[in-house]
LUMDOVEX-896867 format. One record per residue: residue in one letter; x, y, z of N, C-alpha, C in turn. Coordinates in steps of 0.05 Angstrom, whole numbers, plus 32768, in hexadecimal, padded with zeros to 4 digits. Example, Ala and Ser with C-alpha at 12.3 -4.5 7.8 and 13.67 -1.06 7.14 Angstrom:
<pts>
A81087F8E809C80F67FA6809C81087FBE809C S81017FD3808E81117FEB808F81028001809D 
</pts>
This chain:
<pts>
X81F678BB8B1381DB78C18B0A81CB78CF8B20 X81D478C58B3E81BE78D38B5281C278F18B54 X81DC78FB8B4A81EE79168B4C81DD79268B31 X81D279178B1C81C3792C8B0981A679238B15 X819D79118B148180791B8B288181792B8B3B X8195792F8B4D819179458B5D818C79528B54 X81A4795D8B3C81A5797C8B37819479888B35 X817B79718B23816279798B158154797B8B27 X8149796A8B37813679778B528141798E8B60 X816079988B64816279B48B6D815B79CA8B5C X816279C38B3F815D79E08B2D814379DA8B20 X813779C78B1F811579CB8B10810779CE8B24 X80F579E68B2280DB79F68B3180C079EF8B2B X80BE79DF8B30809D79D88B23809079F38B24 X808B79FD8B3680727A138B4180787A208B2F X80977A2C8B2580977A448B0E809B7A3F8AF9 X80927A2C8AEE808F7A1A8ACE80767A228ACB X806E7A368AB2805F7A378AAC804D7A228A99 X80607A0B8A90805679FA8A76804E79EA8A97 X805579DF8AB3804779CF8AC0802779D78AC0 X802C79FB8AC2800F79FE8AD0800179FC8AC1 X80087A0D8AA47FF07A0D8A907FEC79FB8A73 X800679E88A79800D79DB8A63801179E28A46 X800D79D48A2D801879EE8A1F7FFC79F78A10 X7FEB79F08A1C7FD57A028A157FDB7A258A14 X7FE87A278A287FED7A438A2A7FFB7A4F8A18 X80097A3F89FE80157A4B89EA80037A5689D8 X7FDF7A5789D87FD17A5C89C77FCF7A7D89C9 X7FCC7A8789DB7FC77AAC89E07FDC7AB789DB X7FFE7AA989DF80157AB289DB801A7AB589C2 X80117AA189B780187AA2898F80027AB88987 X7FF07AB2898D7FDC7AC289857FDC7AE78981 X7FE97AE9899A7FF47AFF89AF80127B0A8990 X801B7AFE897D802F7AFD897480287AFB8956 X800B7AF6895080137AEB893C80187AD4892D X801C7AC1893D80267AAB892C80157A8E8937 X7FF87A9289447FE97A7C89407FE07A7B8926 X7FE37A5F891B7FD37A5789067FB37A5F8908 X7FA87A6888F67F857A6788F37F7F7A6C88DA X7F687A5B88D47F617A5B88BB7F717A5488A2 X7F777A3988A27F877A2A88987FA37A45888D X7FA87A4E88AD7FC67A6188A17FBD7A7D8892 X7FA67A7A888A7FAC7A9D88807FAD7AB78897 X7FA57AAD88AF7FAE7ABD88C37FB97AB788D8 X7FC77AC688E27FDB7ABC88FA7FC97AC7891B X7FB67AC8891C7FAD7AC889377F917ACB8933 X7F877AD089527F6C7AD0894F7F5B7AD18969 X7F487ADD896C7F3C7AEB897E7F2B7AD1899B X7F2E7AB9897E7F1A7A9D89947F337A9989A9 X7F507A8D89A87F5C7A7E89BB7F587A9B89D9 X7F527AAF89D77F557AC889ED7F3C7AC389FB X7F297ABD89EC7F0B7AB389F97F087A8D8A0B X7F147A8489F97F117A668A027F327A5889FE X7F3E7A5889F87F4F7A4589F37F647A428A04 X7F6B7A5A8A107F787A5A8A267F727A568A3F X7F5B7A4D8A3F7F487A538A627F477A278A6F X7F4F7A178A517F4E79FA8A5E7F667A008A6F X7F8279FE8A707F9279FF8A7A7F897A0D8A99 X7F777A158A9F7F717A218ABC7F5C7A1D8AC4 X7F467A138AB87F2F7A108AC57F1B79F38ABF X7F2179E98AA07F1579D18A937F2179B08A9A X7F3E79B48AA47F4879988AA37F44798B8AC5 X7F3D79748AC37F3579688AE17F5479618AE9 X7F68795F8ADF7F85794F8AE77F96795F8AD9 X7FB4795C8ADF7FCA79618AD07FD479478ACD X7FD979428AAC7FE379238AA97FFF79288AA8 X800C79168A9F802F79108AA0803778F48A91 X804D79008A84805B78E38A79806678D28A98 X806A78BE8A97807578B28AAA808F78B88AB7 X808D78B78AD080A278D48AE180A978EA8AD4 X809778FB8ACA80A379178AC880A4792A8AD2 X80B4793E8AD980B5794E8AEC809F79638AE6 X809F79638AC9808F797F8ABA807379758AC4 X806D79668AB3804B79598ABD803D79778AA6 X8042797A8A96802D798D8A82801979888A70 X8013796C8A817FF3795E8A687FDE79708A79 X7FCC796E8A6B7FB079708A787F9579648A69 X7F8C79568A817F7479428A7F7F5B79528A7D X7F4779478A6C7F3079528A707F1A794A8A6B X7F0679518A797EF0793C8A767ED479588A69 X7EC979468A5C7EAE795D8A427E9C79478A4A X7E8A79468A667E77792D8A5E7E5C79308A4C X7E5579478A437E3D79498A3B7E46793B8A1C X7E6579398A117E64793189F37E79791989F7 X7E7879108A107E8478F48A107EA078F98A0F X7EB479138A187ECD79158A1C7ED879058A38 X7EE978F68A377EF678E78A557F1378F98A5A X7F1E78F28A6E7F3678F48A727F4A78E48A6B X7F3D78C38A627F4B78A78A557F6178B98A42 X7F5D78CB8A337F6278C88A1B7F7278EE8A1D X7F7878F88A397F8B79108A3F7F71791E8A3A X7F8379398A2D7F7279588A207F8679648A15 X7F7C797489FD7F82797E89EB7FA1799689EC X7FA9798D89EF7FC5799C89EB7FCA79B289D1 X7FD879C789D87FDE79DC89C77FE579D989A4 X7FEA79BC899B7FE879BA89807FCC79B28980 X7FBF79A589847FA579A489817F8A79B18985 X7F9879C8899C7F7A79D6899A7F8079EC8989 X7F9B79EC89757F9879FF895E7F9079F18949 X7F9F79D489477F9279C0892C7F6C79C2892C X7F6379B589437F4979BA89487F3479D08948 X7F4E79E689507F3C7A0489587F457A188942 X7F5D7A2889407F607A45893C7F5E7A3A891F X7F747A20890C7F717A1D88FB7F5C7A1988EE X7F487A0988F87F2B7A0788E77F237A2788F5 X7F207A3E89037F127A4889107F037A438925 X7F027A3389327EEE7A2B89467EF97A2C8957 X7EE87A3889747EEF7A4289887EE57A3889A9 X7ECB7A1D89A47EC57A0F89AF7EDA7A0089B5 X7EE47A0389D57EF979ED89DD7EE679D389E7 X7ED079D389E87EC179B789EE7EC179A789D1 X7EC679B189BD7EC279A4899F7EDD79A4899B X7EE979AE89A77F0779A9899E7F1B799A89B3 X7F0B798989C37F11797989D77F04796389CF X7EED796489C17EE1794A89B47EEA793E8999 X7EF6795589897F0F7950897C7F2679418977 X7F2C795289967F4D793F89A27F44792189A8 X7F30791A89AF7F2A78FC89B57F2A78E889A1 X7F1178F189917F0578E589757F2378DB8967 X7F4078EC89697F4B78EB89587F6578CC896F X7F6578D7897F7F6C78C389967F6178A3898F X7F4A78A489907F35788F89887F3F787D896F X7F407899895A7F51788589467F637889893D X7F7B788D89507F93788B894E7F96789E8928 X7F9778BB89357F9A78CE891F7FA178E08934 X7FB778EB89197FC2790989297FB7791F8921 X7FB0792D893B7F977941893E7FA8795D892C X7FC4795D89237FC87971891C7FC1796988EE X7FC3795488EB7FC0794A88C87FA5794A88D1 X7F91794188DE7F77794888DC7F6B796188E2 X7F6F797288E97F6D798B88F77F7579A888DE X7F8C799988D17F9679AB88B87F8B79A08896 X7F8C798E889A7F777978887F7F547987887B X7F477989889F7F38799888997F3579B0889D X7F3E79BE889D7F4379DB88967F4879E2887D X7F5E79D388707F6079C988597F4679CB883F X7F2F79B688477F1979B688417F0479CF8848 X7F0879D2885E7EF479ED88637F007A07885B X7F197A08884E7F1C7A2588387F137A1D881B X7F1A79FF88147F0C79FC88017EF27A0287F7 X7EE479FE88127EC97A0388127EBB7A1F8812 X7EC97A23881B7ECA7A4588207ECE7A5887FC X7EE37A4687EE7EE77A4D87D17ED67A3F87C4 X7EC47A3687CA7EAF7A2987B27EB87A1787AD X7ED87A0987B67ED879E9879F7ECE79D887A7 X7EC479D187C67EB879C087D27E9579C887DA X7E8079B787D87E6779C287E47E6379A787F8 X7E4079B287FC7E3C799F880E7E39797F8808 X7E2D798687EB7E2B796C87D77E4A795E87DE X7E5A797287D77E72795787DC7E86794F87F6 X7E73795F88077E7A795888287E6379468836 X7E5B7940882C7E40792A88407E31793C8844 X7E1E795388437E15796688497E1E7974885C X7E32797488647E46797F887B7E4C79A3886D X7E4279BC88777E4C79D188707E6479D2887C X7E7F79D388767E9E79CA88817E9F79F48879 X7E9979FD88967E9D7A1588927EB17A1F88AB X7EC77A3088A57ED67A3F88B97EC77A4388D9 X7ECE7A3D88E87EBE7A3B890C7EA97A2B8908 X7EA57A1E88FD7E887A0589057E9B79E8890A X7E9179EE892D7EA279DB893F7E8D79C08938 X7E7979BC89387E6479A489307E6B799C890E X7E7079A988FC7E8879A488E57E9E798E88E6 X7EA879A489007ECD7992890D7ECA797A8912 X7EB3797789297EB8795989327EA9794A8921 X7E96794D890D7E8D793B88FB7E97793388EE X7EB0794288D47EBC794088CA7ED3792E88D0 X7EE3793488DE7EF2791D88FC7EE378FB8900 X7ED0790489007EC578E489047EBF78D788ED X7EBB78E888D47EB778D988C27ED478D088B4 X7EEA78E488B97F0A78DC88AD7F0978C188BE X7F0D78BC88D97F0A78A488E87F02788F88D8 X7EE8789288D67ED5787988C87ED8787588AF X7EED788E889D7EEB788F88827ED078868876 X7EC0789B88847EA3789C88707EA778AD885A X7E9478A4884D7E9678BF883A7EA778D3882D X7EA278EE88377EB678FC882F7ED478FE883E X7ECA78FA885A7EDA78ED88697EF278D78866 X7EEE78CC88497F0178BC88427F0E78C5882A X7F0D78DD88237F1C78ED88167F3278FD8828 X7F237907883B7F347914884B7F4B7903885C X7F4878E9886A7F5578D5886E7F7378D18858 X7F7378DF883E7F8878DB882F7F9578F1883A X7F8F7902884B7FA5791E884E7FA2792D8840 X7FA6794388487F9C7960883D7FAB79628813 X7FC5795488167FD7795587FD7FBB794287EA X7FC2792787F07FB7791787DE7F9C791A87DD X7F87792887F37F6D793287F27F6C793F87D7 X7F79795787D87F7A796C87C67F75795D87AE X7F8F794F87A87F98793B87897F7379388784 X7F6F792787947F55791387967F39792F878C X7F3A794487987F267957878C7F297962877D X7F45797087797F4D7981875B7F3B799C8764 X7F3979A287487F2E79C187427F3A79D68753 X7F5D79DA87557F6179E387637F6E79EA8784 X7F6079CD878F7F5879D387AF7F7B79CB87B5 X7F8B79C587A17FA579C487A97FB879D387B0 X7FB179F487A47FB87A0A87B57FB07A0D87CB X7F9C7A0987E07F997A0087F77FA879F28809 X7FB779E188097FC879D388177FE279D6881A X7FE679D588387FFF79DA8847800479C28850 X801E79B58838802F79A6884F804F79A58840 X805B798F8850807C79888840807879708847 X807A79658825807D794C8824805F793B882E X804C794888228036793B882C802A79398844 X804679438865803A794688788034796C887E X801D796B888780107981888E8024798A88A4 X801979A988A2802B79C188AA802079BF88CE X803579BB88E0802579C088FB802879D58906 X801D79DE8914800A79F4892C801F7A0B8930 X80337A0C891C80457A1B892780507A2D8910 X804D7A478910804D7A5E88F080667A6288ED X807D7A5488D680887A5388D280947A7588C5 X80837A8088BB80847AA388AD808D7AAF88CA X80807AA688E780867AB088FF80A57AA68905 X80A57A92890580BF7A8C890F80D37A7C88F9 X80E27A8688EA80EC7A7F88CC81057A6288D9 X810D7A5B88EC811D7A4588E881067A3188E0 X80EE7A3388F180E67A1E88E580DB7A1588D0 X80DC7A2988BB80DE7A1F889880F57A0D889D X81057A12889A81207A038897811579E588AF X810D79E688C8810679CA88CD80E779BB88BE X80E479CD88AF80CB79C388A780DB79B58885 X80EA79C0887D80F279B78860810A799B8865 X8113799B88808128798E8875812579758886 X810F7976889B8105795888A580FF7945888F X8108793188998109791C888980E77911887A X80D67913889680B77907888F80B479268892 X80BA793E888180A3794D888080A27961889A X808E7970889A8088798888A58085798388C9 X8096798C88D3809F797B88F780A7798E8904 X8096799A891380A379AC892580B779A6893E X80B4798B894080C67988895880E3797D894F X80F0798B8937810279788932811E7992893A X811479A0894B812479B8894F811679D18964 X812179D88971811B79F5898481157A028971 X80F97A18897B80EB7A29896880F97A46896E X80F67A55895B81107A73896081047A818967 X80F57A87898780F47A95899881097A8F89AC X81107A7389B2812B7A6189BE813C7A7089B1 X81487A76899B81577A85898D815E7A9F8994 X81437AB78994814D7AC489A381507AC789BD X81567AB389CF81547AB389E9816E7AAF89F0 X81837AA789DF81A67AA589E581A87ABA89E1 X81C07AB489FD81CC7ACC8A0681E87ACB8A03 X81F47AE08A0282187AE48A0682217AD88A28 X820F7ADD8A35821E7ADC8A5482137ABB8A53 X820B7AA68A44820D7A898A4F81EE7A898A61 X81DD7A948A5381C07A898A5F81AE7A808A5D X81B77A748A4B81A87A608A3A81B57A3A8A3F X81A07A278A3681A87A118A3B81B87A0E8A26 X81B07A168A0A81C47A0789F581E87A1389F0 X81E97A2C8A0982017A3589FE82177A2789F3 X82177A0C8A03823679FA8A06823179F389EC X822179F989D9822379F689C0822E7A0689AF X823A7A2489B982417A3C89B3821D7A4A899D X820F7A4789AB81FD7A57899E81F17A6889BB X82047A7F89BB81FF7A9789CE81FE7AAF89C2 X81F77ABA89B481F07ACB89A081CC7AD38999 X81BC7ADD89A081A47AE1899881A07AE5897C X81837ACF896F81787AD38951816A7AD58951 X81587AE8894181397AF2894581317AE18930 X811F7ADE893681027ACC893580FE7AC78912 X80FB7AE4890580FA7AEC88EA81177AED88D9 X81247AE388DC813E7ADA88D681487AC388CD X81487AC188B081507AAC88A581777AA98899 X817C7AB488B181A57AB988A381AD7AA688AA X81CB7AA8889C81D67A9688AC81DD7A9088C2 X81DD7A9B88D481DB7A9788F381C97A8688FF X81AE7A8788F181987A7D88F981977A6488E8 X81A77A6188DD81A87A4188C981BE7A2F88DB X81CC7A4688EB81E87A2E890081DE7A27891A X81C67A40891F81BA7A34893A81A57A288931 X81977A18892081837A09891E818B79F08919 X81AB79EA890281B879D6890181C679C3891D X81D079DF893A81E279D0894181C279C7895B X81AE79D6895F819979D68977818679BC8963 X818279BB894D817679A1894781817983894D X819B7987894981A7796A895281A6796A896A X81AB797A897781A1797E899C8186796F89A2 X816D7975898F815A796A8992815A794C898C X8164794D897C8174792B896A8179791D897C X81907928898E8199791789A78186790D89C3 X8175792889CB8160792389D8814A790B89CF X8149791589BA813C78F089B0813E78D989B5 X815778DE89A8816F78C189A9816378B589CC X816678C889E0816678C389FC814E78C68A05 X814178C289FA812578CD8A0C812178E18A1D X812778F88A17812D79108A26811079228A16 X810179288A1E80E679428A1C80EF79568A12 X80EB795F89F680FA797189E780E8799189FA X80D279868A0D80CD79AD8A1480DA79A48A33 X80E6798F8A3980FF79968A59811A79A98A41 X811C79968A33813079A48A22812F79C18A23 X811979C78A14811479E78A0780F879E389FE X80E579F88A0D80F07A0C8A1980F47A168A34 X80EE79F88A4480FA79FA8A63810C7A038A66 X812079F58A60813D79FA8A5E814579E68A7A X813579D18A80813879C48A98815179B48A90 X815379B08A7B8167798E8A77817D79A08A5E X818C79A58A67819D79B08A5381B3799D8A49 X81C779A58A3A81DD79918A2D81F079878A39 X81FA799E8A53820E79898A5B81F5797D8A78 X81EB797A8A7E81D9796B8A9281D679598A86 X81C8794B8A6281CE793A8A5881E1792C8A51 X81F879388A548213792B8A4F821E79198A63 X821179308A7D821A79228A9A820979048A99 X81F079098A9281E378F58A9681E978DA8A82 X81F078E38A6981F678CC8A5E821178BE8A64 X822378D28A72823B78BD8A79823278B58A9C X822878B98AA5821A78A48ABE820B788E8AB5 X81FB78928A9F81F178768A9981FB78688A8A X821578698A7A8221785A8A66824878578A70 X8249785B8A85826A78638A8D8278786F8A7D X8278787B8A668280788D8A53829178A48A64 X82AB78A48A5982C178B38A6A82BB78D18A66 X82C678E58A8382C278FC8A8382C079188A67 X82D978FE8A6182E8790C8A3F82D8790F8A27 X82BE78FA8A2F82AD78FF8A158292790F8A18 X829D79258A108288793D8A19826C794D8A00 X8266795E8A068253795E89F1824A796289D5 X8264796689CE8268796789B2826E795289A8 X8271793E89BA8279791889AD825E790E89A8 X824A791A89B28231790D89B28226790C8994 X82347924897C823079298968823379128954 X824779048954824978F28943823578E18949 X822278D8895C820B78BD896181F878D18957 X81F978ED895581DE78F9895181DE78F58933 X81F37902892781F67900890581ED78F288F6 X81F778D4890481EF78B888F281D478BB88F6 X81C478C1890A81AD78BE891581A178CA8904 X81A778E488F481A278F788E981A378F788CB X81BE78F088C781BE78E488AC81AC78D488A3 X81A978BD88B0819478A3889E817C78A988A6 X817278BA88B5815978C688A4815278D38898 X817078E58895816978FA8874816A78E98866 X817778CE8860817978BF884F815F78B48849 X815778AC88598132789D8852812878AE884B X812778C6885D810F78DA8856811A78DD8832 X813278DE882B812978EB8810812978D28805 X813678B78803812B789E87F5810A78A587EB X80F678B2880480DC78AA880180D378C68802 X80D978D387F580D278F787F580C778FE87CC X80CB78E487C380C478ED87A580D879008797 X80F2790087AC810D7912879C810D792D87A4 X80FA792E87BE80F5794F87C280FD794E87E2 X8119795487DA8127794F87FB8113796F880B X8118797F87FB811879A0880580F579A28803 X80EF79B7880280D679C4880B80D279E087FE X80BF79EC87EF80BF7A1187EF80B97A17880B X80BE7A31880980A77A44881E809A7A478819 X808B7A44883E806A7A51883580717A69881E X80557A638816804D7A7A8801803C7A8F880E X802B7A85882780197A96883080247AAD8835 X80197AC4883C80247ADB884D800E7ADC8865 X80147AE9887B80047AF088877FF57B02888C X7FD97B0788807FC77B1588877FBD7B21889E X7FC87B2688B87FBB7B2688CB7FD77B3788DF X7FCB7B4C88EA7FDF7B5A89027FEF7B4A8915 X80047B42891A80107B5D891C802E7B4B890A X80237B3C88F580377B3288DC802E7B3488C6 X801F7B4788C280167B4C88A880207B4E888C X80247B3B888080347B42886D80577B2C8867 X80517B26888580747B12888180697AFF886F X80847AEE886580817AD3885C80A17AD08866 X809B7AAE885780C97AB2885580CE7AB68831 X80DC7AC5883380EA7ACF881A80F37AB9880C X80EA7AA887F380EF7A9487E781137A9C87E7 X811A7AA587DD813F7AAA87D781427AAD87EF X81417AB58808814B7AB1881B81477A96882B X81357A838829812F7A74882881407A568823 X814A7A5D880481557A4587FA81787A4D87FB X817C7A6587FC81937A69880981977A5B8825 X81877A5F883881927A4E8852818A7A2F8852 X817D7A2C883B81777A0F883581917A058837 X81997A0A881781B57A06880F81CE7A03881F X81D27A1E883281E57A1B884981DF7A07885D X81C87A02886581C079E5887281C979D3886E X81C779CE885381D379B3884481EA79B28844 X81F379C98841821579CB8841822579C38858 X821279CF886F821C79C3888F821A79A48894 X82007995888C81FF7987888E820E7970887D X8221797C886C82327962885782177962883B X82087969883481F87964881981FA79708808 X81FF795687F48206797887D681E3797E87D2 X81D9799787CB81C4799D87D181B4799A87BD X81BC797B87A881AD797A87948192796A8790 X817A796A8783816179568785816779398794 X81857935878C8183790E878D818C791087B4 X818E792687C181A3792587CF81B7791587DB X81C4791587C781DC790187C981F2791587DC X81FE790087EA821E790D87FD822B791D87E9 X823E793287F68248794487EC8266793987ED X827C793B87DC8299792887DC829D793A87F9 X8297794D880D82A0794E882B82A4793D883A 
</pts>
């Protein structure tokens, strides 16, 4: 075990990690930069606020860099808002949240979108189902099915950051209308009708997170076939994809995925590297391993895990990293199994329907038939006959 801690203090660089310095706040101007930040509950993929404010906490707003306990990365950041009662108790707002809080509703106030990240801390709510629930509501509002009459007098309008955190505190307290929205953006909808159910983005009742699936198409496929629903971390996002290489420079090669897949690519290629790099993530779980040392550090790769798990378990040289597959499977299996026990019979998911309105993806979506084609082959890899009940396939 002291022989892979070395390694890792020889080959990890703090100073040239960019997720140490700027944490992953810094993923807001990059997506943006691309296209594929969420804003406005999804009808556009970027936007002009995170270039003004959203990128500038990561360098000038946070008093500390926090950290999980011994980590080498250390890519939290603390922050303190005293004029609206923000602490550092409670971190700062990280890159799913200051799009849940910000690009998605529109709002571009990172002091309201730090008072956000708390409120939701406070009551143990995730800032990305509250963040998209109301946005949710503020296109509604925007279409006439919602007014102020049936928001508490709250105008729930696109960039009204005094909107955000009101609204937030009232889902908390389930006041009011606030306790409509408390049901989630799906069963909200049910609950108002007239409509507002074309509005809502999720699978399986959990809301869509921070991450534009039309931009990066494996993760339809991790968004349809997680067990609870719409989960970005249940798999490397396919910019990691196109980052394998033929010459072995990548972490996941020893998986034989050395081949580059672009981003907008829903083939089969891109259905074998999402199947064999998701159980990768699977395993990281299993071990408490940081799915961003994983990727897209590339600090902790597969056989460094392998090394490590046979130092801490005496597990012979012989069982190398493709043995790890069978503990991942089961692992894997019985929560497809729950998830669809409790999915209402809807193992799978459509595609977004949206397209993108906005430069420089104007126009993508994922191609429903291309779509349920790599569904299908999914299932096929994974042993499922690919029917409603999903029952095992005689494989």
């Amino acid at each position: 075990m002291q022989a892979v801690l070395k390694w890792m203090r020889e080959h990890y660089n703090r100073d040239a990690d960019m997720l140490h310095k700027f944490g992953t706040s810094r993923n807001v101007v990059a997506m943006s930069a691309d296209g594929i930040l969420p804003t406005r509950n999804f009808r556009e993929g970027s936007s002009n606020t995170p270039k003004r404010s959203a990128a500038r906490p990561c360098r000038n707003d946070p008093d500390d860099e926090g950290t999980c306990y011994a980590c080498a990365i250390a890519c939290k950041r603390e922050v303190d808002v005293q004029e609206l009662g923000v602490t550092a108790r409670y971190g700062g707002p990280e890159y799913e949240t200051i799009a849940a809080g910000g690009s998605v509703c529109g709002v571009g106030d990172l002091k309201a979108i730090a008072k956000f990240h708390q409120l939701c801390g406070e009551y143990v709510m995730d800032t990305i189902s509250v963040g998209m629930t109301i946005a949710f509501a503020m296109e509604c509002a925007e279409q006439g099915i919602l007014t102020s009459a049936d928001t508490d007098g709250l105008a729930l309008r696109f960039g009204d950051a005094e909107a955000l955190v009101a609204m937030t505190e009232k889902i908390g307290r389930r006041e009011g209308f606030g306790d409509v929205l408390a049901l989630g953006a799906e069963r909200a909808a049910a609950k108002i009708g007239r409509g507002a159910e074309q509005f809502v983005l999720t699978v399986k009742k959990q809301e869509i997170p921070m991450h534009e699936a039309r931009g990066k198409q494996g993760l339809a496929l991790a968004y349809a076939t997680a067990p609870g629903g719409a989960d970005h971390v249940r798999g490397p996002h396919d910019p990691i994809y196109e980052g394998f290489h033929p010459r072995g420079a990548h972490a996941l090669e020893p998986l034989g995925l050395a081949e580059p897949v672009k981003r907008l690519e829903l083939s089969p290629h891109k259905v074998r590297a999402y199947q064999y790099a998701s159980h990768w993530w699977t395993l990281c779980s299993c071990l408490g391993v940081c799915t961003l040392a994983a990727a897209p550090v590339d600090a902790v790769g597969v056989t460094l895990v392998t090394n490590a798990m046979r130092a801490v378990t005496g597990w012979t040289p012989a069982c190398g990293s493709w043995s790890r597959w069978a503990s991942v499977r089961r692992r894997w299996l019985a929560s497809s199994i729950a998830g669809r026990l409790h999915a209402e019979r809807r193992p799978t998911a459509e595609a977004p329907a949206r397209g993108i309105h906005r430069w420089p993806l104007t126009g993508v979506r994922v191609e429903p038939e291309t779509f349920q084609r790599a569904l299908r082959l999914y299932h096929q890899m994974e042993g499922w006959d690919p029917r409603p009940d999903g029952r095992r396939s005689p494989s």
